[in-house]
KESETI-526438 format. One record per residue: residue number from 1; residue in one letter; x negated, y, z negated of N, C-alpha, C, CB in turn. Coordinates in nm, 2 decimals, decimal comma. Last residue first. Glycine has a CB too. Layout:
<rs>
+-----+----+--------+--------+--------+--------+--------+--------+--------+--------+--------+--------+--------+--------+
:   i : aa :     nX :     nY :     nZ :    caX :    caY :    caZ :     cX :     cY :     cZ :    cbX :    cbY :    cbZ :
+-----+----+--------+--------+--------+--------+--------+--------+--------+--------+--------+--------+--------+--------+
: NUM :  A :      X :      Y :      Z :      X :      Y :      Z :      X :      Y :      Z :      X :      Y :      Z :
...
+-----+----+--------+--------+--------+--------+--------+--------+--------+--------+--------+--------+--------+--------+
</rs>
This chain:
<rs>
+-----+----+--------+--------+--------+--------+--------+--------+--------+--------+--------+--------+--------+--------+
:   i : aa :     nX :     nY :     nZ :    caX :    caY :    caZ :     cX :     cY :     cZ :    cbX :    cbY :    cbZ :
+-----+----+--------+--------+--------+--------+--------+--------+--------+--------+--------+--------+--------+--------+
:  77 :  X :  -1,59 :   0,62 :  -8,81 :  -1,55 :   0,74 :  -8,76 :  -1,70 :   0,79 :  -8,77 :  -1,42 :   0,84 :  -8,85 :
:  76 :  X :  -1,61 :   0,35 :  -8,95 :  -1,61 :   0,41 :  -8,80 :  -1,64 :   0,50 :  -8,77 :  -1,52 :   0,41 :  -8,73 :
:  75 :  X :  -1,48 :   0,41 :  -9,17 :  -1,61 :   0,38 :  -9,17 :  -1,68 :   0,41 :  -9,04 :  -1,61 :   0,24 :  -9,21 :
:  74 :  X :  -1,20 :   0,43 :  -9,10 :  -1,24 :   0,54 :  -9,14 :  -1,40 :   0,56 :  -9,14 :  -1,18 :   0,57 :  -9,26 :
:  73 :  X :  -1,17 :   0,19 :  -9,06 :  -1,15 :   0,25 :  -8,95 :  -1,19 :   0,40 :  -9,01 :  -1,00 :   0,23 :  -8,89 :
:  72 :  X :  -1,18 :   0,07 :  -9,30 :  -1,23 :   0,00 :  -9,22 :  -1,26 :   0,12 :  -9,13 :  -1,17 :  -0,11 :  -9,17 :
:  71 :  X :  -0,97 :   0,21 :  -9,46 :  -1,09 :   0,22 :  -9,51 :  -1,20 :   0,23 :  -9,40 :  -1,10 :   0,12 :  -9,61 :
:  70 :  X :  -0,74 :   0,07 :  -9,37 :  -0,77 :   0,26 :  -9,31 :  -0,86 :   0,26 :  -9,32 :  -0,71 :   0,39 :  -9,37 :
:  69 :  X :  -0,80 :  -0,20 :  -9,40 :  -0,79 :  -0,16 :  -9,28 :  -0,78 :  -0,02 :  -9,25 :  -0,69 :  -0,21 :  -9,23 :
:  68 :  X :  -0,69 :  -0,13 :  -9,70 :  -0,87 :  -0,17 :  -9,61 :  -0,84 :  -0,17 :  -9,52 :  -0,98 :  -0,28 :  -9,61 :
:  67 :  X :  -0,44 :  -0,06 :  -9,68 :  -0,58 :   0,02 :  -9,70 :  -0,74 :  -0,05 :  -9,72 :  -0,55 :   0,10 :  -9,84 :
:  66 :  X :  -0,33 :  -0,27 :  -9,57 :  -0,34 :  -0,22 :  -9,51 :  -0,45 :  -0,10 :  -9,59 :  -0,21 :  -0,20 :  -9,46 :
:  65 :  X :  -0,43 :  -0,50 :  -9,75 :  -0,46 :  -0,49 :  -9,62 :  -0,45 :  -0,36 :  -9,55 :  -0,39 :  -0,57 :  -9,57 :
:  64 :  X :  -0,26 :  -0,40 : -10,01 :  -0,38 :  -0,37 :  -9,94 :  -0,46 :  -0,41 :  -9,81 :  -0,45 :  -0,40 : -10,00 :
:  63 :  X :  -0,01 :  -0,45 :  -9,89 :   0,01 :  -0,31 :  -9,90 :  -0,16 :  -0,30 :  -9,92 :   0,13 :  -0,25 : -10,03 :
:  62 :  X :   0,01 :  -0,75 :  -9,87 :   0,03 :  -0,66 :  -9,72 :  -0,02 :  -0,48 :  -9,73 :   0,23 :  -0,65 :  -9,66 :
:  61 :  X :  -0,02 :  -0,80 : -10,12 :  -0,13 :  -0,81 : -10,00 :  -0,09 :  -0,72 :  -9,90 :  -0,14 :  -0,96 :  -9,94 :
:  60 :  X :   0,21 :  -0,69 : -10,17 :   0,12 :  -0,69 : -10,26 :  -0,02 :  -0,72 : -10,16 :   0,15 :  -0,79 : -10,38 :
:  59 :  X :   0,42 :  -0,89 : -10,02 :   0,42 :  -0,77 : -10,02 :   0,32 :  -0,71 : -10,09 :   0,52 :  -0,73 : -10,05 :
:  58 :  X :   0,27 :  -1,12 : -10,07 :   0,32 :  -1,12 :  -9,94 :   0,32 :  -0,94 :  -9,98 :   0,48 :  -1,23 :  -9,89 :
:  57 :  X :   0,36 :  -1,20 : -10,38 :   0,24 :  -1,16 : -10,27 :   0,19 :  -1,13 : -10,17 :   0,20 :  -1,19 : -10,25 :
:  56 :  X :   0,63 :  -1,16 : -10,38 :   0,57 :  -1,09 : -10,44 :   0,39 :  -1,05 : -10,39 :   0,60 :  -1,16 : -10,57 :
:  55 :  X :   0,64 :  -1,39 : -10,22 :   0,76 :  -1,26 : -10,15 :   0,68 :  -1,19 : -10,20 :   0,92 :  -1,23 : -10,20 :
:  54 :  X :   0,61 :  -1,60 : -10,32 :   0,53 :  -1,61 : -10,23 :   0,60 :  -1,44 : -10,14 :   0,53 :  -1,78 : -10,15 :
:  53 :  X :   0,78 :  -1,57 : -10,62 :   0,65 :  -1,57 : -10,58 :   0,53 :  -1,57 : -10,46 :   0,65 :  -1,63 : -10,63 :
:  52 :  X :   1,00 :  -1,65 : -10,47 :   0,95 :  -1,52 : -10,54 :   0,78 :  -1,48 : -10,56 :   1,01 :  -1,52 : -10,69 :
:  51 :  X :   0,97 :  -1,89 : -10,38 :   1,02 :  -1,78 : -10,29 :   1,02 :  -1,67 : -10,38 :   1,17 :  -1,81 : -10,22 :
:  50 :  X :   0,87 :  -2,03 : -10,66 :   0,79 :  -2,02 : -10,52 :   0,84 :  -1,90 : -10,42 :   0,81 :  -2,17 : -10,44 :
:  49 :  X :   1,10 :  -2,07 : -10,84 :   0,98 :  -1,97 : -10,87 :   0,92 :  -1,94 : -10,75 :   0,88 :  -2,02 : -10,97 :
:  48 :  X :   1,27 :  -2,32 : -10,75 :   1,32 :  -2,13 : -10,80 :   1,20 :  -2,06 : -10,76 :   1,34 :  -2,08 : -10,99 :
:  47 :  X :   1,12 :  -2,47 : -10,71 :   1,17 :  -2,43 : -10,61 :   1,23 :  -2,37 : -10,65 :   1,21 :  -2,49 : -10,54 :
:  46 :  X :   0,96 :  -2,51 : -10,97 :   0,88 :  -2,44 : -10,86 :   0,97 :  -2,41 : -10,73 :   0,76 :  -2,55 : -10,82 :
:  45 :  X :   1,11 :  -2,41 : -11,25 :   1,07 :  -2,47 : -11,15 :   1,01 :  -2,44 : -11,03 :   1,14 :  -2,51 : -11,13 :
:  44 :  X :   1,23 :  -2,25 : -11,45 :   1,08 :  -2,31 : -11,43 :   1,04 :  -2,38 : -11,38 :   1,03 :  -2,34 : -11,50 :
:  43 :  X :   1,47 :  -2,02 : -11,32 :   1,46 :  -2,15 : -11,39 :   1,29 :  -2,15 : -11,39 :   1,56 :  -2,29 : -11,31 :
:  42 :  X :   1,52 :  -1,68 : -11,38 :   1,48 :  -1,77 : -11,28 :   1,47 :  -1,92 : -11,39 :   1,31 :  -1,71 : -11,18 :
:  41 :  X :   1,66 :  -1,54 : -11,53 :   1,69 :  -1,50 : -11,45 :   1,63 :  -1,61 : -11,31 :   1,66 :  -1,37 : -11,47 :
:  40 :  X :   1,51 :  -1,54 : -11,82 :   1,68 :  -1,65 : -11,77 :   1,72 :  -1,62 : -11,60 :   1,88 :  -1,56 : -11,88 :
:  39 :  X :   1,34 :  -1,44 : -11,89 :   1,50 :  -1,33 : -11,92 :   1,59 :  -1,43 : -11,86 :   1,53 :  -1,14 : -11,81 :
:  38 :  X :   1,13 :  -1,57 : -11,79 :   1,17 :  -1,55 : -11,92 :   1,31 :  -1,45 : -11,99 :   1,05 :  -1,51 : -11,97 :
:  37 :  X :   1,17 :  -1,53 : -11,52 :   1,11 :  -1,66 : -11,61 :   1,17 :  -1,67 : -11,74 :   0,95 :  -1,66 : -11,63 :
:  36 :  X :   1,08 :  -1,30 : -11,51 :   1,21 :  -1,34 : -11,47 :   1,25 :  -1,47 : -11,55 :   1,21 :  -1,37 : -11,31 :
:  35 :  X :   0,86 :  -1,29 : -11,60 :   0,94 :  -1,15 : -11,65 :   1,09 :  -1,26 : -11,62 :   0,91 :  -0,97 : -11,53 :
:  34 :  X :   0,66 :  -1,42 : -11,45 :   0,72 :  -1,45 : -11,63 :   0,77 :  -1,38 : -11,68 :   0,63 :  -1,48 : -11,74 :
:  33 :  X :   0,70 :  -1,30 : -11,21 :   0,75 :  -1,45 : -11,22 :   0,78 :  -1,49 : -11,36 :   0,65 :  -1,56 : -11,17 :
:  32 :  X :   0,53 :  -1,12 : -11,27 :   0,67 :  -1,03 : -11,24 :   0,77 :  -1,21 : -11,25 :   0,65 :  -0,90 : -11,01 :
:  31 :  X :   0,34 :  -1,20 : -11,32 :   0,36 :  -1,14 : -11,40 :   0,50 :  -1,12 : -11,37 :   0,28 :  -1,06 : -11,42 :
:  30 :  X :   0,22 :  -1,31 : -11,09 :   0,26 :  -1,39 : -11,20 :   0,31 :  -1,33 : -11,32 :   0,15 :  -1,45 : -11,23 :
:  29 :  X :   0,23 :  -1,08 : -10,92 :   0,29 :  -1,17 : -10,91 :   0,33 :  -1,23 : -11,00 :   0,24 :  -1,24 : -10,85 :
:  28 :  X :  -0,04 :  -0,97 : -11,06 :   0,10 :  -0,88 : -11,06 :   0,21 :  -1,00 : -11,03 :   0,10 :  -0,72 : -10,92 :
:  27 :  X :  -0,18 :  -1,17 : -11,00 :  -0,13 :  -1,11 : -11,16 :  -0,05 :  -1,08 : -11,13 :  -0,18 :  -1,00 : -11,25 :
:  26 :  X :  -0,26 :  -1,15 : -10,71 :  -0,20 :  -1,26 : -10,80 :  -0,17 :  -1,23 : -10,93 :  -0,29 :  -1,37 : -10,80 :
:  25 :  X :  -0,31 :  -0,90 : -10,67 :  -0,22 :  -0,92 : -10,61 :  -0,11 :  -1,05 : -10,68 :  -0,29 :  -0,95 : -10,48 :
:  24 :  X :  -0,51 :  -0,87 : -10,88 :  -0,45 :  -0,80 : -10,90 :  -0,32 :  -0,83 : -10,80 :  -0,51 :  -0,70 : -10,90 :
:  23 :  X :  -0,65 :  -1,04 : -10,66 :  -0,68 :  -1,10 : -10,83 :  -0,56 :  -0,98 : -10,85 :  -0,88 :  -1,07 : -10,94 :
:  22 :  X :  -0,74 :  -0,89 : -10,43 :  -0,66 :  -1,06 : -10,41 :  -0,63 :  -1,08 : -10,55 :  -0,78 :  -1,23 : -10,35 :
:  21 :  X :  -0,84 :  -0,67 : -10,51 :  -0,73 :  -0,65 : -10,47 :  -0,68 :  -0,80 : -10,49 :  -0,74 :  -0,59 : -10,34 :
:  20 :  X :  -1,09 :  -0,76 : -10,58 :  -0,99 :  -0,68 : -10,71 :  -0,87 :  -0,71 : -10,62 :  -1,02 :  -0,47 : -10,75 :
:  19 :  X :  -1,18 :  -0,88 : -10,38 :  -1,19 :  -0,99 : -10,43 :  -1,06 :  -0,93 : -10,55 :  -1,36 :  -1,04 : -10,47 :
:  18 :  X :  -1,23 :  -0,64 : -10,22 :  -1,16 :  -0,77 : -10,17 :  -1,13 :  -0,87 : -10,29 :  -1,24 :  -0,86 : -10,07 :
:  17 :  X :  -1,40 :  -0,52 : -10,40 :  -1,30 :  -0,48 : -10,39 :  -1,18 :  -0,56 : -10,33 :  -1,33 :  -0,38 : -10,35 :
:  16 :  X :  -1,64 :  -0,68 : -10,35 :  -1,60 :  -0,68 : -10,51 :  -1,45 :  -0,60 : -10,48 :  -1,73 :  -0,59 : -10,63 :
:  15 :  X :  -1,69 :  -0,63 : -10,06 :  -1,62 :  -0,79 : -10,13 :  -1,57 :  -0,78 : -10,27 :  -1,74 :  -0,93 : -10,16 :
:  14 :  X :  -1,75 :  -0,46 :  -9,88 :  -1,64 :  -0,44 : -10,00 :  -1,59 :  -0,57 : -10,04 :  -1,50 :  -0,35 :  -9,96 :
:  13 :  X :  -1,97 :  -0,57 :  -9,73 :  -1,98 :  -0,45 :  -9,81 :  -1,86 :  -0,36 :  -9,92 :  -2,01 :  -0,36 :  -9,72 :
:  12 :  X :  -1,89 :  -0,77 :  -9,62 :  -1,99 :  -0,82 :  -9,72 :  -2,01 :  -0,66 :  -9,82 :  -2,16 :  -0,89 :  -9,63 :
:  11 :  X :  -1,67 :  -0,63 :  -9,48 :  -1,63 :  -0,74 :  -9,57 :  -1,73 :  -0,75 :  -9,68 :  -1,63 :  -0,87 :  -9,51 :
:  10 :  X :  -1,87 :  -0,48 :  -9,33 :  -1,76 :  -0,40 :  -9,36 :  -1,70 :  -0,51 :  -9,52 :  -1,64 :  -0,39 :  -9,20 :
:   9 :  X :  -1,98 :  -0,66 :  -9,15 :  -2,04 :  -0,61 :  -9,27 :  -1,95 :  -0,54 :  -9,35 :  -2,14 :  -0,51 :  -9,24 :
:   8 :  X :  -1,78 :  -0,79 :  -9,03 :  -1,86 :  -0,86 :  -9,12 :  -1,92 :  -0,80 :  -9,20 :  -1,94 :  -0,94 :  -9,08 :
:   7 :  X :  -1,67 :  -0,60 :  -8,84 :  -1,59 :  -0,67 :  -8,94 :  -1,68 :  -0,71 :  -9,08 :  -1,53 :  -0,80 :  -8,86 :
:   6 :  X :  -1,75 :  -0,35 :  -8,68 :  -1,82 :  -0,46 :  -8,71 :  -1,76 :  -0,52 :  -8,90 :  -2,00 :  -0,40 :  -8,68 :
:   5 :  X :  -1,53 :  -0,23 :  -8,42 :  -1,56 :  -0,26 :  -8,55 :  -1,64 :  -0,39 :  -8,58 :  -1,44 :  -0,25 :  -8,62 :
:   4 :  X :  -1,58 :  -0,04 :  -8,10 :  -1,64 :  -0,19 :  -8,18 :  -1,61 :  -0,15 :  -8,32 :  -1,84 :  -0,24 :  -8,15 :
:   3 :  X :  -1,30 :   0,02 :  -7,92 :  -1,43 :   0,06 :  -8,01 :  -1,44 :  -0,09 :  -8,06 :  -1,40 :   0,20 :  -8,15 :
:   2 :  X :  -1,21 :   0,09 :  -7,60 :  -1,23 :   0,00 :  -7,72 :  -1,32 :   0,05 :  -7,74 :  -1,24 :  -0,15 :  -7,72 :
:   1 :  X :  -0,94 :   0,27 :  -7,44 :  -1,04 :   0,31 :  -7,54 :  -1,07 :   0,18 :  -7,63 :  -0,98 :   0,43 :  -7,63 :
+-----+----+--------+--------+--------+--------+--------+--------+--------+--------+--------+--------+--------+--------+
</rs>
């Protein structure tokens, strides 16, 4: 069973929501970095801060990817 998704429009047609999600992915990050940051729990360095930080977005992206990708496929239907 291949179906065609047409990727590109799909994108040009949720960019302002692509764009919420990437910006809210990066806050929340940076936020959760000046929580730690600041309770002592991480130093202010970038080789403390980076593996949290690249963990925090990693999971935060992954969780909208995957609802645009249901979105995507639901467009389909």
């Amino acid at each position: 069973m291949k179906t065609q998704i047409d990727v590109d429009t799909f994108v040009k047609n949720n960019q302002d929501q692509i764009y919420n999600l990437v910006n809210t992915a990066l806050n929340k990050a940076g936020e959760v970095i000046q929580k730690k940051v600041s309770a002592g729990e991480l130093g202010p360095s970038l080789q403390e801060v980076m593996p949290l930080l690249l963990y925090e977005l990693l999971v935060t992206h992954t969780v909208s990817t995957l609802r645009l990708v249901s979105e995507l496929l639901e467009t389909r239907e």
